[in-house]
N, C-alpha and C positions, 0 to 999 in steps of 0.2 A: 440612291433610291432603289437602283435594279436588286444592289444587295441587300437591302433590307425587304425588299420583298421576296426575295430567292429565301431569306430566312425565315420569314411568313409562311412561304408555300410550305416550307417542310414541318414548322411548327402546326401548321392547320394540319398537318398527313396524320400527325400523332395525337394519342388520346393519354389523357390522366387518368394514373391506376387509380381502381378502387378504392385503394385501402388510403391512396392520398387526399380523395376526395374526403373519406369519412373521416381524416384527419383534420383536414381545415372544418368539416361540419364543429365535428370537438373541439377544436378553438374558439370557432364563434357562442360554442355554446358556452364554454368558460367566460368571455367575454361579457354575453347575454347576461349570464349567472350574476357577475358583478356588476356591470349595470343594472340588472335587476334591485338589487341592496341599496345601490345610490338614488332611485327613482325610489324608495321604498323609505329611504330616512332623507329625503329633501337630501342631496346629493352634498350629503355631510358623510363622514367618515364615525358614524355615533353607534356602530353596534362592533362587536366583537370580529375585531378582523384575524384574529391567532384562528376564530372558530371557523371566518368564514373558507380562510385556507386548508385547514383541516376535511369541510365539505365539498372542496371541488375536483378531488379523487373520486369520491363516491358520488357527484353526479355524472360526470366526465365517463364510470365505468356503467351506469342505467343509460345513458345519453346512448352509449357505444350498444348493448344490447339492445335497446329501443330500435335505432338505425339499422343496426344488422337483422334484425326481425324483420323488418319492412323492407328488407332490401332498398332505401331512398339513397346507398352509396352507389350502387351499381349504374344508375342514367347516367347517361351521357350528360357535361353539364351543357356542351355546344348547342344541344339540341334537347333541353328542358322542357317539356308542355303541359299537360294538362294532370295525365297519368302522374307523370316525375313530382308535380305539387300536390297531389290527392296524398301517394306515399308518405311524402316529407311530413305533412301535415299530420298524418296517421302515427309516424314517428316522435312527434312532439308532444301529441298526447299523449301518447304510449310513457313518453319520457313523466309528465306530471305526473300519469296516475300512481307512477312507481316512487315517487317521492311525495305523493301525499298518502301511501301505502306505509310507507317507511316512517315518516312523521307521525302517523296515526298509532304505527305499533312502537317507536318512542317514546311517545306523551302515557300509553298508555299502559307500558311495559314499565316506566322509566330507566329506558334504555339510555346509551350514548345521545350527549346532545348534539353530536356530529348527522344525525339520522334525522335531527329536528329541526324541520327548516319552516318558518312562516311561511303559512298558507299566501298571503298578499305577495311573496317573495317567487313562490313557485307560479302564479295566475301571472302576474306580469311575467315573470321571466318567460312562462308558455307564448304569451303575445309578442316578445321581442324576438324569441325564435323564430316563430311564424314570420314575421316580418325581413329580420337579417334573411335566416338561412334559405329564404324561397328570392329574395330581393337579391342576393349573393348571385345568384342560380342564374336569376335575369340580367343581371349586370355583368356577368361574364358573359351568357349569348351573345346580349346583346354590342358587347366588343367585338367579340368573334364577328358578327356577321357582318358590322360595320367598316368592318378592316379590309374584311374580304371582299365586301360586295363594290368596295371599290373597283372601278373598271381596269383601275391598270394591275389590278392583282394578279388576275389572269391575265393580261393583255386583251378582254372582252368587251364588247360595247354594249351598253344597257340597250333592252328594248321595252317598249311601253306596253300591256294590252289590256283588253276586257276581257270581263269574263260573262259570258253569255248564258245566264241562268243565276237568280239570287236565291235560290233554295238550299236545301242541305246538299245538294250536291256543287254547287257553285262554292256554298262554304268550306267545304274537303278539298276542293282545288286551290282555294286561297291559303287555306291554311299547307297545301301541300307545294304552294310554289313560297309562300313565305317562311317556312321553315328548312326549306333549302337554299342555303347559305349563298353554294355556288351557281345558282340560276341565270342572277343578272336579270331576272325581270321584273321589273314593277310595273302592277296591278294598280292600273289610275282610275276603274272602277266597273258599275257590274252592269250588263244589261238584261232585263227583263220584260216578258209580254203582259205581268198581270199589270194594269192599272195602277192597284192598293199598293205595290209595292216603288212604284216610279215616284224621283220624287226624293226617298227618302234614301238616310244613309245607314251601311253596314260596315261597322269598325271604318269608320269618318269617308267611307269613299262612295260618292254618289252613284245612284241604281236609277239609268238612263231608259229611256222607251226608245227601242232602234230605230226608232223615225228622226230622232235627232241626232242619230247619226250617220250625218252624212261626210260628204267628199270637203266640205271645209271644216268640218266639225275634227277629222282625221289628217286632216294637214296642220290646223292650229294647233292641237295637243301631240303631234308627234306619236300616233297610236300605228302599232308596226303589226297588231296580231290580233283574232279574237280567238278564244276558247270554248267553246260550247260544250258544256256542263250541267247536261239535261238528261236524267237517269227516264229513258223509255221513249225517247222521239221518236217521230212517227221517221222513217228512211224520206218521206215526202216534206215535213219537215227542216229536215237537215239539209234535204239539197236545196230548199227555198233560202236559208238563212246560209248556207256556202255559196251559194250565186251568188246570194246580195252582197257581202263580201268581198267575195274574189274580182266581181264586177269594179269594186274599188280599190282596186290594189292592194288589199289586205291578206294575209296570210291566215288560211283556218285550221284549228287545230279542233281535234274532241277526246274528251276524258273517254274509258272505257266504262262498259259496263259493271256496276258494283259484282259481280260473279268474279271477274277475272281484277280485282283490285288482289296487292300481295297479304297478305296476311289480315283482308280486310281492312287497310290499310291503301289510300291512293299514293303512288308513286311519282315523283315529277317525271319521270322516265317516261311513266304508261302514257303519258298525253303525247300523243300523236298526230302527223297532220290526214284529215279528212281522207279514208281512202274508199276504192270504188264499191267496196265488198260494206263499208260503210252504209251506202244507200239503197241497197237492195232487200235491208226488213228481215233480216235475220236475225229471229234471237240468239243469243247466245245459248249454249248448249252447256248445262253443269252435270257431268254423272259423280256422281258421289253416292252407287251402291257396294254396299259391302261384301255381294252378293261376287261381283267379279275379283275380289280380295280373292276369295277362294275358289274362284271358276281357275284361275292363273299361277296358285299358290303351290308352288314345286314339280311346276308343268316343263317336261320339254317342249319346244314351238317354233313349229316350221312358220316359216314368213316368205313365199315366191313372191316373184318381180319385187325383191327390196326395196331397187334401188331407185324406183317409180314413186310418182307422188304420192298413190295411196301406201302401198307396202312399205315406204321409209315412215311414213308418219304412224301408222299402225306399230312399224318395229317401235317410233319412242317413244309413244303410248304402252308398252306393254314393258317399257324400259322401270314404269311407274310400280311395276309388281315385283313380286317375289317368285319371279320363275327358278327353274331350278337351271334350263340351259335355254339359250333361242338364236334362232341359227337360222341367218339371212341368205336368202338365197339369191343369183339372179346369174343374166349372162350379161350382163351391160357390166365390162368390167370399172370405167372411170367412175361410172355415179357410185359402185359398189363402193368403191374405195373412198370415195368422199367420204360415205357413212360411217363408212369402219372408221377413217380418223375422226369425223364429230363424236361418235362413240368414247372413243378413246379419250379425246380431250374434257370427254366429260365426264372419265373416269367411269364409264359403263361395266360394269362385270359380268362375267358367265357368256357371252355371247362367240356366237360362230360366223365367220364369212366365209361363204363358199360359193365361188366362179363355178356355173353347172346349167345344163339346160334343163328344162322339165322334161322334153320332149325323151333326152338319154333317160332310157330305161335302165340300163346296166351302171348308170353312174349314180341314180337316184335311188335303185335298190339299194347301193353299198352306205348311200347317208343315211337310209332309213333303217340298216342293220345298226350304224354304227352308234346310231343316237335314239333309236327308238323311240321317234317325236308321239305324244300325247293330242296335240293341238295343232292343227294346219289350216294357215289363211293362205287360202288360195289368190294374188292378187296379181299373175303373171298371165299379159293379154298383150296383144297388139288391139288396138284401139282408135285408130286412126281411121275413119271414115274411106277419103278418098284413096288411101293407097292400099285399104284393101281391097276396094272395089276393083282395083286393076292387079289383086296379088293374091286373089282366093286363094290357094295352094298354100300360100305361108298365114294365112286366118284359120284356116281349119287346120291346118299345122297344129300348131302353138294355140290357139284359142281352145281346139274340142280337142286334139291328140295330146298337148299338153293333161289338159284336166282329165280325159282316161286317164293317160301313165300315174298322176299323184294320184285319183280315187280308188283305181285299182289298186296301186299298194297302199292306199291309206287302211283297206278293207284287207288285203296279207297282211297287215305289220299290227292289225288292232287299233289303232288308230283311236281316239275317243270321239272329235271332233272334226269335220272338214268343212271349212267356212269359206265358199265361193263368193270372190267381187265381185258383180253384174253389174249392168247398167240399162238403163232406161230404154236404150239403143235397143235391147233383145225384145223389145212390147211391139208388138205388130209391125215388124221390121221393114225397113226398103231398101237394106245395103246387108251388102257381105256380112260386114263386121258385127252389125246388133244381130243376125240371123244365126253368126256360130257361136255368138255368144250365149242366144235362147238354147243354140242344143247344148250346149255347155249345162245349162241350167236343166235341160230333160234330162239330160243323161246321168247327175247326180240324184235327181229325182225317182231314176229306176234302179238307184243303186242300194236305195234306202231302205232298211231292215234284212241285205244279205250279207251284215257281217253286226260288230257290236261298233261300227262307227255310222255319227248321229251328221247326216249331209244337211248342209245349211245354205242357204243363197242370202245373201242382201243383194239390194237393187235400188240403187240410185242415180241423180243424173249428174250432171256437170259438176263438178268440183272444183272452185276459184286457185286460180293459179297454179293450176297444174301444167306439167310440161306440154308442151304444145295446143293450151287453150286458148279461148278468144284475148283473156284480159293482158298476158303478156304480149300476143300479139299485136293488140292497140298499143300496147306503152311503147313499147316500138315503132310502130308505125308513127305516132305521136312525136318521136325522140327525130325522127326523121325529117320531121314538117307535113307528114299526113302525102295522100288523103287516107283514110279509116276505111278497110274494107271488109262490106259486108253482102253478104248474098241475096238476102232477101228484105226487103223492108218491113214484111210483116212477120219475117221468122223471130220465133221465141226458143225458149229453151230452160230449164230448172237448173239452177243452181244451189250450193252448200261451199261451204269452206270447207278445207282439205282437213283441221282438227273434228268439226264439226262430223263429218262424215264419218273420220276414223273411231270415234268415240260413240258413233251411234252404232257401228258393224260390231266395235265389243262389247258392247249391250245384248246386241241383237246376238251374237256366240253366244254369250252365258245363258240368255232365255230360251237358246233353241233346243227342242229335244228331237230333231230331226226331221226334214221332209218340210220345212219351212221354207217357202219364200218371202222375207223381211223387206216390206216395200217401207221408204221414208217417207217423210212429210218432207217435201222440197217446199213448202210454200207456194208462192204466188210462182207463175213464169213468167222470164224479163224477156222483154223485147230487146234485141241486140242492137237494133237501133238505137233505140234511146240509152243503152248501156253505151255505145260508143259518145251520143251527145254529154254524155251527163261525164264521160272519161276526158273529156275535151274540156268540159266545165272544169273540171277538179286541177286539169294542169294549166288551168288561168289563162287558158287560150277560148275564143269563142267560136260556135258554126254559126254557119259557115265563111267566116269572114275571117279569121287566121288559119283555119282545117276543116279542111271539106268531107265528107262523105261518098263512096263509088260504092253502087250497086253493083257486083259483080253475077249474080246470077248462081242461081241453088247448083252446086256437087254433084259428080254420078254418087247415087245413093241416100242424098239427104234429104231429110222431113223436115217443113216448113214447122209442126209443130211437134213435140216429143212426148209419148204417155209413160205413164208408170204403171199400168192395169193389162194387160190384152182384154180382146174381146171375149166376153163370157166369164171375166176375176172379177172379184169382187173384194174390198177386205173386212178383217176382224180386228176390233183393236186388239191390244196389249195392254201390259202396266204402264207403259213407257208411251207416254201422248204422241211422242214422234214415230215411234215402230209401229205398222202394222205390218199381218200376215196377208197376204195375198191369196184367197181362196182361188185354189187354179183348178182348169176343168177335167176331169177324167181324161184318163188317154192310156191307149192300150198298151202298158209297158213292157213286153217283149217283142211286140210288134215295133215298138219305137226303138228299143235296144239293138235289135239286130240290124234295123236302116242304119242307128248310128255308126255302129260296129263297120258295117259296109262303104261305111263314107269314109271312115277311118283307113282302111285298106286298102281302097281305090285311090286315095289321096294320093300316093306318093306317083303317081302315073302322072301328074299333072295332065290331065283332061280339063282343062277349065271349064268348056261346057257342061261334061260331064258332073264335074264336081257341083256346081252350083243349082245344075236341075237336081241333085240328089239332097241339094240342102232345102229345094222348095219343096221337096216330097215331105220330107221331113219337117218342115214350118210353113204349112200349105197359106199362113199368113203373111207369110209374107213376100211381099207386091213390090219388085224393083223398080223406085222412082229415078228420073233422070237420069240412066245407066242405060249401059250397051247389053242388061240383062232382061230389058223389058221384054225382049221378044222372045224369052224362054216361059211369060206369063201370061202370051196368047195362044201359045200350041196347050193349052191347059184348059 
């Protein structure tokens, strides 16, 4: 038995050529052909058989052009559907019309009677076509999967599930887990909220009201999973019908959004189980302008802090264009290198990695002689709230000394573009880190129109699953046995996904022509609380009665709630529903250029005091909360 499935396995690995497929078509249709004749003379041998041999050259050679026209050789027959029978079908007619063309200019040429075939000979034989050659098609799948979807094929156990929506999108999921072979799942039926639809069946399997099902309802049928298959759920929703769920021991899974389906086309692959980025009402994000085809099109392109969650994902977004070189930067040498080999294994071209600080001026001159970058996304920060409330010195470092050394020679080298990350943190700051982030954002702001490079800011907030954010942190904490820590009960915060983000900042590059600050549409903002309860829900564990929750109390430096605007901005839309511009208020730019200039140069003294009153001079906004810098915002 092992051997004849070890023989299986490897017969199912390979496919049937083309041109063998289109051979057996040609059989059946010689076949068809003479059956045709016998259903045509009562299945007597009473008309001309020298003649009928004579014609099954010449149908066999229209049959073959037919087929090869419509491509109906080329399907896979494993995996025959809808498409694959439209083809065939199209191939058949295709085939009649050429031999009652042929017949036509016989009879009326009186040409060869080899070209003259009865019309009742050719109508039926169309209909036995149709029947064999699409019946062929099915009767082979349907071995295939038969064979296979036995459980000892793989050595896999069938599991049972619903699928939770009977609309068009519950139907792409059935037909997307039924068409693959190797799943092992069977679809025992569908569940639905409307009414009109409970009750009845879709391709013979009953469409249940989830009130009936319950905890015996799942233990009698052996039901291991549900699917939710709902194109536009509200994220409120989804976490109602994943409780109820997981509440039963059931595993939840959900299709993605038609946007991100492959080739418009659902994948068994793409279904996934319920994650946390899941319930937080994010749409999905499609850019498909043409517009960045040629923002990007033979560009050289800097990329600082590569190897950081934005700057990696920005490098393989921009991996999607026809740059001409792009060349990663960073000093994190292990993540660097990670990239380069994902790069590589994914057969990436043109691109650069280079071990290098922003901060070296002498090191960054010499990349920027040597490659004379076009395009630079600036995305190399320290970013970490608490440790740089106690590390100013290496925040204005690398946050604002960084971003002079690349604007300054982005403006010597000509530069086209210079596309600053920001973050939320720099809007009416209370910590180090969002305060030199904001001069970061002045200081390319006064840079704007002294050279022919066009400075650009985006500004957004929290980005899911980024190194050292809240959500890895819970899954962890979670992996642990809890408790979940979080600082404040009532703190919020804006989040995006880390594609989402990257793909709105190269938007927001192509439509900048300088002096923009591009604030996002973050949506709604989550409570971290409830982000931790609902992360506890999802790993089938409940609060607080398997994982507790510890208030630990707000950070030197952190805002219970986070802005995108400072006081006095306001925005303007864009094309783009998710960009706007952030109208920022006058301010006296040499006046601010030369404070910054001076914080710059004092910096390396390590003054902490020093340094931090000269960052409030400088962002008279901002008001350090919970920090041992408050008392530098009473002598003021």
């Amino acid at each position: 038995m092992n051997r004849l499935n070890n023989i299986l396995v490897k017969l199912s690995k390979r496919y049937a050529s083309k041109w063998l497929v289109l051979l057996v078509d040609l059989c059946l249709v010689a076949s068809t052909f003479f059956l045709a004749y016998l259903i045509r003379y009562n299945f007597e041998i009473a008309f001309d058989f020298s003649k009928f041999l004579k014609q099954i050259p010449f149908v066999l050679i229209a049959a073959a052009i037919s087929f090869m026209v419509v491509g109906s050789h080329k399907g896979v027959v494993r995996y025959t559907g809808v498409k694959d029978v439209v083809n065939i079908i199209v191939g058949i007619n295709l085939l009649a019309t050429l031999l009652i063309i042929s017949t036509y200019i016989s009879r009326k040429y009186n040409y060869d009677s080899i070209f003259d075939i009865a019309g009742s000979v050719i109508y039926i034989h169309l209909l036995l076509n149709i029947f064999f050659l699409i019946g062929a098609k099915f009767f082979i799948r349907s071995i295939y999967h038969s064979i296979i979807s036995d459980k000892s094929f793989y050595n896999l156990e069938h599991h049972r599930i619903l699928i939770y929506g009977a609309g068009n999108a519950g139907m792409v999921t059935y037909d997307a887990i039924t068409n693959d072979a190797k799943s092992n799942i069977e679809i025992f039926g569908f569940i639905d909220d409307n009414s009109k639809k409970v009750g009845k069946k879709i391709n013979l399997l009953e469409v249940y009201d989830s009130k009936h099902i319950t905890t015996d309802f799942i233990e009698k049928h052996k039901i291991d999973e549900v699917i939710i298959s709902i194109q536009n759920i509200s994220s409120e929703r989804l976490l109602d019908i994943t409780k109820e769920f997981l509440d039963k021991s059931i595993k939840v899974k959900i299709t993605p959004p038609v946007q991100q389906w492959i080739d418009g086309e659902l994948q068994i692959s793409q279904i996934k189980d319920v994650r946390i980025e899941d319930l937080l009402g994010r749409e999905p994000i499609s850019i498909d302008n043409p517009i960045l085809i040629d923002e990007y099109e033979d560009k050289v392109i800097i990329v600082t802090g590569a190897a950081g969650s934005i700057g990696s994902e920005i490098a393989r977004k921009l991996t999607k264009f026809n740059y001409k070189k792009l060349i990663l930067i960073d000093v994190a040498e292990s993540p660097l290198y990670e990239l380069q080999q994902e790069f590589i294994q994914d057969e990436i071209k043109r691109f650069e990695v280079i071990i290098v600080d922003v901060r070296n001026t002498v090191r960054m001159d010499q990349i920027f002689t040597n490659f004379n970058p076009e395009i630079i996304f600036h995305a190399a920060a320290y970013k970490h709230v608490p440790l740089m409330e106690n590390n100013p010195y290496e925040a204005v470092s690398v946050n604002i000394s960084g971003t002079i050394n690349m604007s300054n020679l982005a403006i010597k080298y000509g530069v086209n573009k210079f596309v600053m990350i920001s973050t939320d943190k720099a809007v009416n700051p209370t910590n180090v880190m969002g305060a030199t982030k904001r001069i970061a954002e002045l200081y390319i702001s006064c840079l704007n129109h002294k050279g022919k490079t066009k400075f650009i800011t985006t500004r957004f907030g929290n980005v899911l699953g980024s190194n050292g954010s809240v959500i890895p942190l819970f899954k962890k904490q979670i992996e642990n046995g809890g408790p979940l820590t979080v600082t404040h009960k009532d703190i919020t915060r804006f989040f995006m996904t880390i594609p989402e983000a990257c793909s709105l900042v190269l938007e927001a590059a192509a439509m900048g022509n300088g002096g923009e600050i591009f604030v996002f549409d973050m949506g709604k903002s989550v409570k971290i609380f409830d982000l931790a309860v609902n992360m506890i829900t999802l790993s089938g564990l409940k609060y607080p009665t398997d994982i507790d929750i510890k208030i630990t109390g707000l950070r030197p430096g952190e805002k219970i709630y986070e802005e995108l605007l400072a006081n006095g901005e306001n925005t303007r839309p864009t094309y783009h529903e998710k960009i706007m511009i952030a109208k920022s208020k006058e301010i006296d730019t040499q006046v601010v250029l030369n404070q910054i200039i001076d914080l710059h140069e004092t910096n390396p003294k390590c003054l902490t005091l020093e340094t931090v009153t000269k960052i409030k001079e400088i962002v008279p906004e901002y008001i350090s909360n919970n920090s041992k810098f408050e008392a530098l915002d009473s002598k003021n």
